[in-house]
N, C-alpha and C positions, 0 to 999 in steps of 0.2 A: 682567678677572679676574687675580688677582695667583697665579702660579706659583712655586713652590718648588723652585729650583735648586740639586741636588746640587752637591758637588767632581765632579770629570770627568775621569776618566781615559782618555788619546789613544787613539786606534785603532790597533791594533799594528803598522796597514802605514804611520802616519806615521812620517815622519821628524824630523818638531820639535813643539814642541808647538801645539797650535791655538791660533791667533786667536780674540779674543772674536766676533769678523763668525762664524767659520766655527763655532764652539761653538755660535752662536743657531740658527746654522742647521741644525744637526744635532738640538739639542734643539727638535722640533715640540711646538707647545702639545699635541697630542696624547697625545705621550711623557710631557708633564710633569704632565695631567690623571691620566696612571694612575699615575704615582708619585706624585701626591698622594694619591689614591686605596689607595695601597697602602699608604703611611706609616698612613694613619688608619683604616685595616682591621683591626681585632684578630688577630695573627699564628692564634688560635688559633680563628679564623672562615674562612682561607684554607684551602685542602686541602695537607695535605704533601707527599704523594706521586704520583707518574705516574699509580697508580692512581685514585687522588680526582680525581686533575682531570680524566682523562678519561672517569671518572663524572658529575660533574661537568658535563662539557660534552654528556654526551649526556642528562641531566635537562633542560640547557634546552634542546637542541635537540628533543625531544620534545613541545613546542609547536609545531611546523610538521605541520600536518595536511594531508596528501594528499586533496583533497575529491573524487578519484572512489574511493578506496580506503578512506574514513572512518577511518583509524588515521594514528596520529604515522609520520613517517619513521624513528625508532628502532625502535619495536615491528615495522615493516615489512624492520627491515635493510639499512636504505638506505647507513646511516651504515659508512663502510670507510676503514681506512689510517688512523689519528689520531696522528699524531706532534705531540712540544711540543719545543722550539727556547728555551731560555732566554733571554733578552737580557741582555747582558755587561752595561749603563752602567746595568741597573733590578734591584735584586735582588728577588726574588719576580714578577718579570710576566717570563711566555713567550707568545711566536708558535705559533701552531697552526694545522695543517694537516690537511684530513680530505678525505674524497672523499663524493661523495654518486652513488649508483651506482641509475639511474631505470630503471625497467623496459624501457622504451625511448630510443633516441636523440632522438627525434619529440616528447619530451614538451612539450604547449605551454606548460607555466608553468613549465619548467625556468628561465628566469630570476628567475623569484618565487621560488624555491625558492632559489636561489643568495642571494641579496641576504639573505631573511631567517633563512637560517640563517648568513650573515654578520653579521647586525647582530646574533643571538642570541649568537652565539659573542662577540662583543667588547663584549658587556656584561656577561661577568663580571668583575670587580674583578683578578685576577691574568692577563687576557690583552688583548695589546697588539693582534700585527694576528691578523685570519685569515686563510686561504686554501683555499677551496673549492673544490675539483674535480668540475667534474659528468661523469659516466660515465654509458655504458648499462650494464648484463647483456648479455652476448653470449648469443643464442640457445641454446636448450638443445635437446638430442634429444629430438625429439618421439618418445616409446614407442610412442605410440597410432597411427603412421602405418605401413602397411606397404610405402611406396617408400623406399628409400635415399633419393634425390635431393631428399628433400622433409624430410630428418632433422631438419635444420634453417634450417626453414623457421619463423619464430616463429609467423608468423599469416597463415593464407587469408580472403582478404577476396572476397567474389561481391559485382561488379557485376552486375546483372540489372533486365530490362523484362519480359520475357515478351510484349512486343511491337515487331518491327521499327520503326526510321524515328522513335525518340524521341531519341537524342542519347547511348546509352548508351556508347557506344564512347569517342566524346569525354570522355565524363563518366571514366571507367575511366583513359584517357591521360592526362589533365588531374591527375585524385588521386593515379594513380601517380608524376607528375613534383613535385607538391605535397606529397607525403611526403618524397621524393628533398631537395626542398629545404629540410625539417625536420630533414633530419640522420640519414634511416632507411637504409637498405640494402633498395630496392624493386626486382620483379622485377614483368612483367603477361604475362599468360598468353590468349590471344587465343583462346579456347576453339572461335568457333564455324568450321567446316572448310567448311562451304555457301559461306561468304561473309565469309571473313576482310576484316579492318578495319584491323589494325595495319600491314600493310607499307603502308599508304596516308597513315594519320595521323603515323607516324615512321619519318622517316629514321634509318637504324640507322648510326654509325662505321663500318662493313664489311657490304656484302650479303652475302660469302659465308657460306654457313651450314658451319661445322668441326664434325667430330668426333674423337674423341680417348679412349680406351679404352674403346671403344663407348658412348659419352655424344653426345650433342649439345651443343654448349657454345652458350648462349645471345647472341643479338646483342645490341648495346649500344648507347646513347644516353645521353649528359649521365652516367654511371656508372651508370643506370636498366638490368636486365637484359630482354631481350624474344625472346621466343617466338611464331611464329603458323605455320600449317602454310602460309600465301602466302610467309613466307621460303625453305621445305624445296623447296615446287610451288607454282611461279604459277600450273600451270593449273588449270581447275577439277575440281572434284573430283565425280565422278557416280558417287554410292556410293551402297547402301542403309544403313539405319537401323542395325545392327550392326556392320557395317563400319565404319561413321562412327565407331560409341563406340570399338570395337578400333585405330582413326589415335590417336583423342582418348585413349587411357590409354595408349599408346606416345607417342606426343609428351611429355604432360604428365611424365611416369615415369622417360623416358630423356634430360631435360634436366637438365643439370648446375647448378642451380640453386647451388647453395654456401650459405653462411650469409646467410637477409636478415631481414630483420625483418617487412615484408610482402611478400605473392605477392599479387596484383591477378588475380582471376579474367574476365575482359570474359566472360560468358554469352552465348549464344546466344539467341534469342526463343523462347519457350516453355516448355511444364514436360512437354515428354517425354523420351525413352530419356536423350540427352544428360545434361540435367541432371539424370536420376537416378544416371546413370554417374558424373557428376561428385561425387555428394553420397555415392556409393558407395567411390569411390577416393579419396580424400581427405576430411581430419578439416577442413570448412568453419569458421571461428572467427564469421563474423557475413556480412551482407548487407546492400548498398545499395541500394538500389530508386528505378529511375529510369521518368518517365513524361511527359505532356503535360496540358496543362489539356482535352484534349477526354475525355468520358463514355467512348467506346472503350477508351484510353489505362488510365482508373482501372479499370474492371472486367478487365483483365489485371492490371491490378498487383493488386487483391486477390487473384487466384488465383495470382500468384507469392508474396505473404507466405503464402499457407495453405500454399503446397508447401514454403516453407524451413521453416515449423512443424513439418510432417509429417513432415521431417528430420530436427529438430533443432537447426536453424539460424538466430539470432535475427536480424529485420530491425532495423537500430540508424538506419537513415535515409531519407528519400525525399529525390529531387532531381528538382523538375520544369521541366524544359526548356521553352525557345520561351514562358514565361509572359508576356513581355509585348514591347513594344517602344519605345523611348525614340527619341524624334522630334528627329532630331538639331539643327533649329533652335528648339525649342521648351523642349527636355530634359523634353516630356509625358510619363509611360507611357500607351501602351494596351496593351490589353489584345485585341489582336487572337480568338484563339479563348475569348473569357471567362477570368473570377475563377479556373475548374481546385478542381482535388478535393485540391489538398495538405490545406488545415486540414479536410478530412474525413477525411483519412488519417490526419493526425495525433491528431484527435478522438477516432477508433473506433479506432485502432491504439498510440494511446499513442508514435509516434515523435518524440521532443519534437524530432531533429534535422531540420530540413527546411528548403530552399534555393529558391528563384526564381531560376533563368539566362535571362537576359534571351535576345530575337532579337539577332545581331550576327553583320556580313557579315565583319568581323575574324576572329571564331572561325572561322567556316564556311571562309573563304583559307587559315587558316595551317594548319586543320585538312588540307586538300586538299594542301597545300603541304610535307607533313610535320613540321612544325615544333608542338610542343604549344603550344595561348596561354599556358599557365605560363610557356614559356620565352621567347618573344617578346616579350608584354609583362608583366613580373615585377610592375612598379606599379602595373595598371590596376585596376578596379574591380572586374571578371571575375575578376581571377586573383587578387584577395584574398579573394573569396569560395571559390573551389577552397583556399585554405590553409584558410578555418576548416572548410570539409567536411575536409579532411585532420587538420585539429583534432581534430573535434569523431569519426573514425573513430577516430583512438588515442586515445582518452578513453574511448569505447564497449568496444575491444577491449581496452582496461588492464582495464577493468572484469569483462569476459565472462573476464578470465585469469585475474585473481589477485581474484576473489571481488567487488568489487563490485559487481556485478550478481546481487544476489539478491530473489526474490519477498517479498512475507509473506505468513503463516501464513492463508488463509480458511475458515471456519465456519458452521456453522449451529449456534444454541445453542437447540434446540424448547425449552428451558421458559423462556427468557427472549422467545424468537420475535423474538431478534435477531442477522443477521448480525455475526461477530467478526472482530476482523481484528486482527494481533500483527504489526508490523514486524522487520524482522531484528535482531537487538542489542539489543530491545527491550523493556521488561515493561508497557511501558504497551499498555492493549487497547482500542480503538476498538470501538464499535456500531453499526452503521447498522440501518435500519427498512426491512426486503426490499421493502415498497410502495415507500417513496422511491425506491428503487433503481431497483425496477422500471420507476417514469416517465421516469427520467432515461436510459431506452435511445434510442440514437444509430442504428438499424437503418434500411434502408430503409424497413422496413416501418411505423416511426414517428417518420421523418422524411425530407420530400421531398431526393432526392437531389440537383437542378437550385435548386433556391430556398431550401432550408433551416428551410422551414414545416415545425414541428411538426405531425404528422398525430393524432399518437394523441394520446385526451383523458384527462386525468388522473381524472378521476370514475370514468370505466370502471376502473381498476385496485380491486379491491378489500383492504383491509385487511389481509387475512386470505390471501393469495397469500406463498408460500413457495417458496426453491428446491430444485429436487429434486436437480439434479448441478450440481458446481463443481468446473471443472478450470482450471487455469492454460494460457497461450496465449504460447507462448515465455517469456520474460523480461519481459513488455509488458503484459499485460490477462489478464484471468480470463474465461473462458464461464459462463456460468448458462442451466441452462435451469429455468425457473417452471413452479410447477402449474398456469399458466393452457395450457402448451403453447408456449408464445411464448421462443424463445431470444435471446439477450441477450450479447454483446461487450465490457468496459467494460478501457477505461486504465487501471491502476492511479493515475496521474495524476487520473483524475475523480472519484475515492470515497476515497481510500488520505490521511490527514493527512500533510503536508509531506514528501508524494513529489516526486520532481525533475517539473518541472512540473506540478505538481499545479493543477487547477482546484476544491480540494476545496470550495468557495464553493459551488458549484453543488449541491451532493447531501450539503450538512447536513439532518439529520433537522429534515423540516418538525414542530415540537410541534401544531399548530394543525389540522392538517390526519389526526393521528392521534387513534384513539379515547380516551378519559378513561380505560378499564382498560387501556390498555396503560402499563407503564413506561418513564417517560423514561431515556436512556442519559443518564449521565453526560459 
C-alpha cells in the first residue's frame, strides 16, 4: 500500500535535522493510514470542536454493551476523564484518553472491555492512538446498613450448607482468595463461634489480634482481611443460643473492616437463631450454596435456599463438593457417592451457576496446612475453577446491584386462559398454555428424585386446570400453586423465552395436545 508522505517538520528536542532512516521510522504506516485518511475526509464530515469529538467518541463507544447490565457502557456512566492530545506532525488527528470506571475491580471481562473500546475509539477517522484506563468505583456508603464498620462494605456475600462436613469453609477460603486475585478488596468473616474454621485453613501475616479505638482491626493474609472469634479465643466456646448471636453481632460490628468490595460470610450449619441474627444485622447482597452429591446433603440445601428466600436473599450459585474422583493413573472420574442432586438444583432452582470440586488429597493438606489452594497452586485445575465461581459471584452481584437482575412480569389472562409473561425492557408478550406448564413440574412429587423418572402422567392433567396464586421466588423461579391443589416451583430458565439459561425447548405450547377451541398463542 502506497502512503503519502507529508514535509516533516523535526521534533523540537532535535538538534539537526532528521535522517531519511530516522524520518521512516518515526512515520509508522499507522500514522500515515490516518493522514491519508484525513486528507480524504471532507473537513466538514470531521467534528471541529472538543466538544464533537468527544461526542463523538462516546456515540461510538456506546456500542459496547455490558451483558450482565444489558445497557451500553455510556448510558451506564462508565465512560470518565476524556482528554484529546493533538498530534503536532498530523493536523486534524488527536490521541485520546478516557477512563472506563467498572462497577468493580473483579470484573471478568474487564479485558474485553478495554480492547474494544480501544479498537472503537481508533476507528474514528480524526483519532490516532487511544489510551484506556480501566478503574473501579470505590465503594459507596451503604445507607441501608446500621453498623458503621460495614459502611463500606460494597457487598455481603453468604457462603452456606446448612449442613456440617460438606466442604463449605474451604469453598468460602478458596472464593475469598480468588476474588482477592481478581483485583477486589476481600475480607471473610468466619461466622460460625461452635466451631470456628478459619484460624485452621489460613495462616494470617500476624496472630496477634490488635485493637485500636475500640475497633478490632482485622488479620491479614495475601492483602485478604480475616476475622473468626478462634483468632480473639482459641478456647472453645460453651455458650447458649443467645449469647452466641450477642459474641456473633459484636465480632462482626466491631471489626474494622475499612473499604472492600466483598465481605465473604463462611455460615455456620443450619437455618437457626445464627443465621437469622445474621440476615438481621446486615443487609446480605446474595448467597452461595454449597453441598455433596449424597440425598442428606440436597434436602438441607433446599431448606437453606427457602430460608435466604424468606429473607430476602437471592441464591446466585451451588457448589458441590467431593463430586467425584479422578484415578490418578487412569485420569478416570468416579463418581464415588453417585451423579449428586446439582442439575436437580439447578433444574427446580433455576441456579444456572453451578460447579463440581473434585476429591483431592492436595486440597484437603493445604487446606489443614493453612495455606488456600488458590494460592498454592494458582495454575491447576482446581483453582481455575474457584476463579470462575469468583467470576461467575461478581457477575451475579453486579447484577443483584445495579439492576440486572430483574424478574418478568406473570399473569393470568381468564379470557384468553393463558398464562402472560412480559420480560423487563420488553413489549413483546409471551403465552404459555397453564396445562403445558403444569406437566412440565420438576417436584418430587412428579419426578423421582434418585433416578429422574418422570412419575406424574400427562393425560391426568386436565385442559382446563388454572392457577390460583403466583408469586415470584427470589430472583430465580415463580411458585404456582393450580386448581388441581398441586403446587409447582419453575426456573424462569424453563418457561421464560431467551432467559439466561433458559431451556425454553422444553415447555413450548404443545398445539396438538390442546383442545381445537382453545386459541393458539402466537
Amino acid at each position: 500500500m502506497a502512503f503519502v508522505i507529508p514535509s516533516f517538520t523535526p521534533c523540537r528536542s532535535a538538534l539537526r535535522a532528521p535522517s531519511l532512516r530516522t524520518f521512516r521510522r518515526r512515520w509508522t504506516p499507522f500514522k500515515a493510514q490516518k493522514y491519508h485518511r484525513c486528507r480524504h475526509v471532507p473537513a466538514a464530515c470531521l467534528p471541529n470542536t472538543d466538544t464533537d469529538r468527544k461526542q463523538a467518541l462516546l456515540d461510538v463507544l456506546s456500542q459496547v454493551i455490558d451483558p450482565d447490565l444489558h445497557q451500553n457502557i455510556v448510558s451506564l456512566g462508565f465512560i470518565k476523564n476524556i482528554e484529546l492530545h493533538p498530534v503536532e506532525s498530523i493536523p486534524g488527528l488527536f490521541d485520546v484518553s478516557f477512563s472506563v470506571e467498572l462497577t468493580t475491580p473483579a470484573c471478568p471481562i474487564k479485558d474485553a472491555f478495554q480492547s474494544d473500546c480501544k479498537r472503537l475509539a481508533e476507528s474514528l477517522d480524526w483519532v490516532g492512538r487511544a489510551r484506556v484506563i480501566m478503574t473501579a468505583a470505590e465503594p459507596k456508603q451503604q445507607t441501608s446498613q446500621d453498623t458503621g464498620v460495614l459502611d463500606y462494605v460494597n457487598a455481603i456475600v453468604a457462603v452456606a450448607s446448612c449442613k456440617g462436613g460438606v466442604g463449605k469453609s474451604t469453598t468460602a477460603v478458596n472464593l475469598a482468595f480468588a476474588l482477592s486475585q481478581l483485583g477486589a478488596r476481600v475480607g471473610i468473616m468466619d461466622a460460625d463461634i461452635y466451631g470456628p474454621s478459619l484460624p485452621t485453613l489460613v495462616e494470617p501475616d500476624e496472630r496477634a489480634v490488635q485493637f485500636a479505638d475500640g475497633r478490632i482491626q482485622p488479620l491479614t493474609c495475601n492483602g485478604v482481611k480475616l476475622m473468626s472469634f478462634g483468632y480473639v479465643n482459641p478456647e472453645s466456646a460453651i455458650m447458649r443460643g443467645p449469647m452466641i448471636a450477642n459474641v456473633l453481632n459484636q465480632l462482626l460490628t466491631t471489626t474494622q473492616w475499612g473499604a472492600l468490595d466483598y465481605l465473604i460470610i463462611d455460615m455456620p450449619p443450619g437455618t437457626g437463631d445464627i443465621q437469622l441474627t445474621l440476615s438481621q444485622i446486615v443487609n446480605m447482597t446474595a448467597a452461595l450454596i454449597v453441598t455433596t452429591p449424597q440425598k442428606l446433603s440436597f434436602v438441607d440445601v433446599v431448606k437453606g435456599i427457602d430460608m435466604f428466600d424468606k429473607v430476602g436473599v437471592p441464591s446466585v450459585g451451588v457448589v458441590e463438593n467431593m463430586a467425584y474422583f479422578v484415578a490418578p493413573d487412569t485420569q478416570k472420574e468416579h463418581y464415588v457417592f453417585g451423579k449428586g442432586h446439582k442439575q436437580r438444583l439447578v433444574e427446580q432452582y433455576g441456579l444456572v451457576n453451578a460447579f463440581s470440586m473434585p476429591i483431592d488429597a492436595e486440597l484437603s493438606e493445604r487446606s489443614d496446612n493453612g495455606v488456600p489452594y488458590v494460592l498454592a497452586h494458582p495454575s491447576s485445575l482446581i483453582a481455575e475453577e474457584y476463579k470462575n465461581m469468583a467470576s461467575s459471584v461478581v457477575r451475579e452481584v453486579a447484577k443483584i446491584k445495579h439492576g440486572g437482575r430483574r424478574t418478568p412480569e406473570v399473569s393470568f389472562d381468564e379470557d384468553s386462559g393463558f398464562i402472560v409473561i412480559k420480560k423487563p425492557n420488553s413489549e413483546h408478550e409471551q403465552q404459555v398454555w397453564p396445562a403445558t406448564l403444569r406437566r412440565q413440574c420438576r417436584c418430587a412429587l412428579c419426578v423421582d428424585e434418585m433416578t429422574g423418572r418422570v412419575r406424574l402422567n400427562p393425560d391426568d392433567i386436565p385442559e382446563t386446570i388454572t392457577p390460583k396464586k403466583m408469586n415470584p421466588v427470589g430472583n430465580y423461579a415463580l411458585s404456582i400453586n393450580w386448581s388441581d391443589g398441586h403446587p409447582s416451583l419453575y426456573p424462569y430458565s424453563r418457561f421464560v423465552e431467551d432467559w439466561e439459561g433458559s431451556s425454553i425447548g422444553e415447555t413450548k405450547i404443545d398445539k396438538e395436545k390442546m383442545p381445537a377451541e382453545v386459541p393458539i398463542a402466537p
